[in-house]
C-alpha positions in Angstrom: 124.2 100.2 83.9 124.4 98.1 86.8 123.2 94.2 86.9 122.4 92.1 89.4 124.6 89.3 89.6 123.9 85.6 88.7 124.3 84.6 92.7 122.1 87.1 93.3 119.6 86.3 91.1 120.2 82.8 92.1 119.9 82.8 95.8 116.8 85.4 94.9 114.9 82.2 92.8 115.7 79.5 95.6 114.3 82.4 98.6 111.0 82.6 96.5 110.5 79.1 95.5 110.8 80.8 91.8 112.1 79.8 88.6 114.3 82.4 86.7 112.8 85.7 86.4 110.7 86.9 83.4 112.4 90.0 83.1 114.4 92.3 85.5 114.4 95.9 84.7 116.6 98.7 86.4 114.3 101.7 88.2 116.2 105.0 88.5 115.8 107.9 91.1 117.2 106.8 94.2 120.3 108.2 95.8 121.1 105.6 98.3 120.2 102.2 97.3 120.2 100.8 93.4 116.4 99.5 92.9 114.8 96.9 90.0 111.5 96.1 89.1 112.0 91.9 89.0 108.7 89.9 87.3 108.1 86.6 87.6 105.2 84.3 85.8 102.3 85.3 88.4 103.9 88.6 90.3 106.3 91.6 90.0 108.4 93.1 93.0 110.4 95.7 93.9 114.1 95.0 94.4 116.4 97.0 96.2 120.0 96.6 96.6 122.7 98.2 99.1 126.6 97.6 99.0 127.3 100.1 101.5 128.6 98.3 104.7 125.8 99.3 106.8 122.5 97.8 106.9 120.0 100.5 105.3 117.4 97.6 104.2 117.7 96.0 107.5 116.1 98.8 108.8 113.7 99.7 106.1 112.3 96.2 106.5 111.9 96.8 110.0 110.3 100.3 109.8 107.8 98.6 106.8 107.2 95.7 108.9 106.4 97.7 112.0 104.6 100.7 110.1 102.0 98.0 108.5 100.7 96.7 112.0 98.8 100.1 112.3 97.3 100.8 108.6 94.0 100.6 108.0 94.0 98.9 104.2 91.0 100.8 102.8 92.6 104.1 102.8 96.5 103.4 103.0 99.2 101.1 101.3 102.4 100.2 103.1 104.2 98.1 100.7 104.6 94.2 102.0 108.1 92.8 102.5 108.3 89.8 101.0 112.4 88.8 101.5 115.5 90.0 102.8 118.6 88.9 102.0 122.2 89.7 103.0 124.4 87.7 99.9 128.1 88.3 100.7 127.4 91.8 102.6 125.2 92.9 99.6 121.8 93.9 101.4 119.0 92.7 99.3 115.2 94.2 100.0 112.1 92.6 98.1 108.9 94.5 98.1 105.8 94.1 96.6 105.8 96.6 93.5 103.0 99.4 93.7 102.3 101.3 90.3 102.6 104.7 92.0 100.1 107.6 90.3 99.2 110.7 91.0 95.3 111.4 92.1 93.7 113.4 94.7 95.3 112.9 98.0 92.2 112.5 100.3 93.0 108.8 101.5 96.5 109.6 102.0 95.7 112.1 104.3 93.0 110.1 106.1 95.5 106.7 106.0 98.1 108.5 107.5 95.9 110.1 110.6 94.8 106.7 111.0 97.5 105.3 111.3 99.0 107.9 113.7 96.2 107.4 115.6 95.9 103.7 115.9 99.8 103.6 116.7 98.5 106.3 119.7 96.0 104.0 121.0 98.7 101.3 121.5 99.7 103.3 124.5 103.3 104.0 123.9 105.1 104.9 126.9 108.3 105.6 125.5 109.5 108.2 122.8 112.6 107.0 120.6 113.1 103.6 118.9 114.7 100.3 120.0 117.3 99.9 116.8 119.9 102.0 115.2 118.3 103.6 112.2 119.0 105.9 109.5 117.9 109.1 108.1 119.5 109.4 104.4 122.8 108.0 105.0 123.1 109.2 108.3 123.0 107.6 111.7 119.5 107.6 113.1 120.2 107.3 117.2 118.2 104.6 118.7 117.3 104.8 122.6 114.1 105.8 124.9 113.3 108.5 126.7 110.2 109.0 128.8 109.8 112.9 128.1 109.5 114.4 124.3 111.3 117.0 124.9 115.0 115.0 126.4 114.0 112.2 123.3 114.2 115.1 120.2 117.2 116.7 121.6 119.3 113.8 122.9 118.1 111.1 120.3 117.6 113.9 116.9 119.1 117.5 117.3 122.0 116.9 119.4 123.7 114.0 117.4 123.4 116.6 114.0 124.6 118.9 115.7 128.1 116.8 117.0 128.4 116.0 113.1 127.8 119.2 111.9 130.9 121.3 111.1 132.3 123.3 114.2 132.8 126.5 111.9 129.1 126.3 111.0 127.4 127.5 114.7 129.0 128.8 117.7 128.9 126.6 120.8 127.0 129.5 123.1 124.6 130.0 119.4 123.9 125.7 119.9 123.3 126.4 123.5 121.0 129.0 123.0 119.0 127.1 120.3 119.1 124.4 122.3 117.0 126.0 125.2 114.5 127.8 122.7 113.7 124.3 121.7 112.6 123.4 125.0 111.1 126.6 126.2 108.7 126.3 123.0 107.8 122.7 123.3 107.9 122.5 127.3 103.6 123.8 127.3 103.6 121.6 124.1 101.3 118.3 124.5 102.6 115.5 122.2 100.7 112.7 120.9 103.2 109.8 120.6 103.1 108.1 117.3 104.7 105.8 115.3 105.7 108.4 112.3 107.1 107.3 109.0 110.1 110.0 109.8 111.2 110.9 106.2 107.6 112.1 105.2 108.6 114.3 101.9 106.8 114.1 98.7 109.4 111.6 97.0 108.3 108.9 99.7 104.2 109.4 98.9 102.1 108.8 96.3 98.7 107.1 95.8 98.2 103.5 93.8 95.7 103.1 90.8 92.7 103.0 93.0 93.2 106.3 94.6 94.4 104.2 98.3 97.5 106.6 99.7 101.1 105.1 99.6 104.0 105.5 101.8 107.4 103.8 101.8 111.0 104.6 102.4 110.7 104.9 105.8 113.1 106.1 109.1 110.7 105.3 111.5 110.5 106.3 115.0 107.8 107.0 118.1 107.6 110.5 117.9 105.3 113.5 118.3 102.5 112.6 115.5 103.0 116.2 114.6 106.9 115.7 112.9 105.5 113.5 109.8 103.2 116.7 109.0 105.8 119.5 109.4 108.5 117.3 107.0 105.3 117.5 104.2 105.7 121.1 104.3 109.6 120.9 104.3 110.3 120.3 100.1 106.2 120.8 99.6 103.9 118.6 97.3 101.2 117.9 99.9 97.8 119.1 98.7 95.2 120.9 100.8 92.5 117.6 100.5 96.0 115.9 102.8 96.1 118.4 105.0 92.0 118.6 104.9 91.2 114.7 106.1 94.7 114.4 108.3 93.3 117.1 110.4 89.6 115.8 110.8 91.6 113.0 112.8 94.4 115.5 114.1 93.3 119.1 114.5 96.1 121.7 114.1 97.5 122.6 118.1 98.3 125.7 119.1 101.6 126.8 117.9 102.1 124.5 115.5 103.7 126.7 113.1 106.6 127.3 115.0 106.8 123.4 116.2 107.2 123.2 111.8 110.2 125.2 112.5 111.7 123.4 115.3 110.6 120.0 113.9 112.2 120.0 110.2 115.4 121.6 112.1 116.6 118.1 111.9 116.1 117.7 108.3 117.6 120.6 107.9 120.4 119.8 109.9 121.0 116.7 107.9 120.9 117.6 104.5 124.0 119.8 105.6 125.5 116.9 107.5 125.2 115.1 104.0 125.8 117.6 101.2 126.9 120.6 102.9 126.8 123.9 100.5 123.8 126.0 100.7 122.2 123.7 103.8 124.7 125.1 106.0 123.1 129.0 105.3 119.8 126.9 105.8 121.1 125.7 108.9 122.1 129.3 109.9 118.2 130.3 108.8 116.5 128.4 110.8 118.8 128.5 114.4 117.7 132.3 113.6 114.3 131.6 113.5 113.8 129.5 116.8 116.2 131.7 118.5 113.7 134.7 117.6 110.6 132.8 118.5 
């Protein structure tokens, strides 16, 4: 089992103004970072750690930070960053601890069209983000681009696909995926939103009075429209989500194939990161928008 060290700890203490924790427990389920629950005398938080030499929790504090300006409190809970430290290139995230249940999913639905939509009112003019990011362990472009279309092929699909194993697709198959993509979403109207980005069911839950909660972010301004097709991608989203999301965001035309073309890049990484049957996937689903 891994521990925290006594540094750590230390410069933890002296951040917070806190005497030496009540107890620190390990959480398990994460791939990526190691996590704790840490309790002191009047609070508990949520503790994650990254020795990786890259700075995951630098960017999940920025997509939490940033994500939070837009909630509306009553029906959605982004969790509150309450330190970040880097202690000898150990990346340190603290996070206010949400006990995370598992109720009807009405105000997560609702929280997450408002936010979507409040982010939309802020008049974004740009798609993309202004700091490198990550999606999983990979390399989350950052950039602008003034059109949808040029920002989620230049910014998402194009960098998985230079990854991606040349054996895997055939240069004139990535071409020709490449233009179906556009053809489909060229009459396509985004609303540009700041999305959450990594919107599966691991990343969701609701807290003990029923309020929806997201965290784990990979943040980006994006059509609203890419959140909802990655809660379809792994499932786990109830009809009541769908049900209030779409009071705020009624379902466009063609939206089912933009669900295709949209989790593309989820796709696309999962075989950039673990390969085996993601690259059939991969094969699946340039099939699919090809045959659109």
């Amino acid at each position: 089992m891994q521990k925290l060290s006594s540094l750590e700890v230390s410069e933890i203490c002296d951040e917070l103004g806190e005497t030496y924790p009540k107890s620190i427990e390990q959480v398990h389920g994460g791939d990526i970072h190691s996590a704790w629950q840490i309790e002191f005398s009047n609070k508990k938080l949520f503790l994650k750690r990254n020795v990786r030499n890259k700075k995951f929790l630098e960017f999940e504090k920025y997509c939490l930070q940033n994500l939070r300006k837009y909630i509306n409190q009553e029906n959605l809970v982004i969790p509150e960053v309450i330190a970040y430290k880097n202690i000898k290139n150990i990346e340190i995230l603290l996070i206010e601890w949400i006990d995370i249940q598992n109720f009807d999913q009405k105000k997560l639905g609702k929280g997450l069209g408002e936010m979507h939509l409040k982010s939309a009112e802020s008049n974004p003019k740009m798609f993309g983000f202004p700091v490198e990011g990550f999606i999983g362990t990979t390399g989350q472009k950052k950039g602008w681009e003034d059109n949808w279309i040029d920002c989620f092929l230049n910014l998402r699909i194009i960098p998985q696909l230079l990854i991606l194993n040349s054996k895997i697709l055939e240069k004139e198959t990535i071409n020709k995926v490449k233009e179906k993509i556009k053809s489909e979403l060229l009459n396509h109207k985004p609303i540009n939103a700041l999305v959450h980005g990594d919107l599966w069911s691991g990343n969701a839950g609701m807290d003990n009075s029923g309020k929806g909660v997201i965290f784990d972010p990979a943040s980006w301004w994006a059509d609203n429209e890419v959140d909802i097709a990655m809660t379809k991608l792994f499932g786990g989203f109830r009809k009541e989500f769908y049900d209030e999301y779409h009071k705020i965001f009624p379902i466009q035309k063609d939206f089912e194939k933009r669900i295709i073309i949209y989790n593309f890049y989820h796709i696309l990484n999962h075989a950039n990161m673990f390969g085996g049957s993601y690259f059939n996937q991969v094969k699946n689903y340039v099939k699919a928008i090809i045959n659109m």
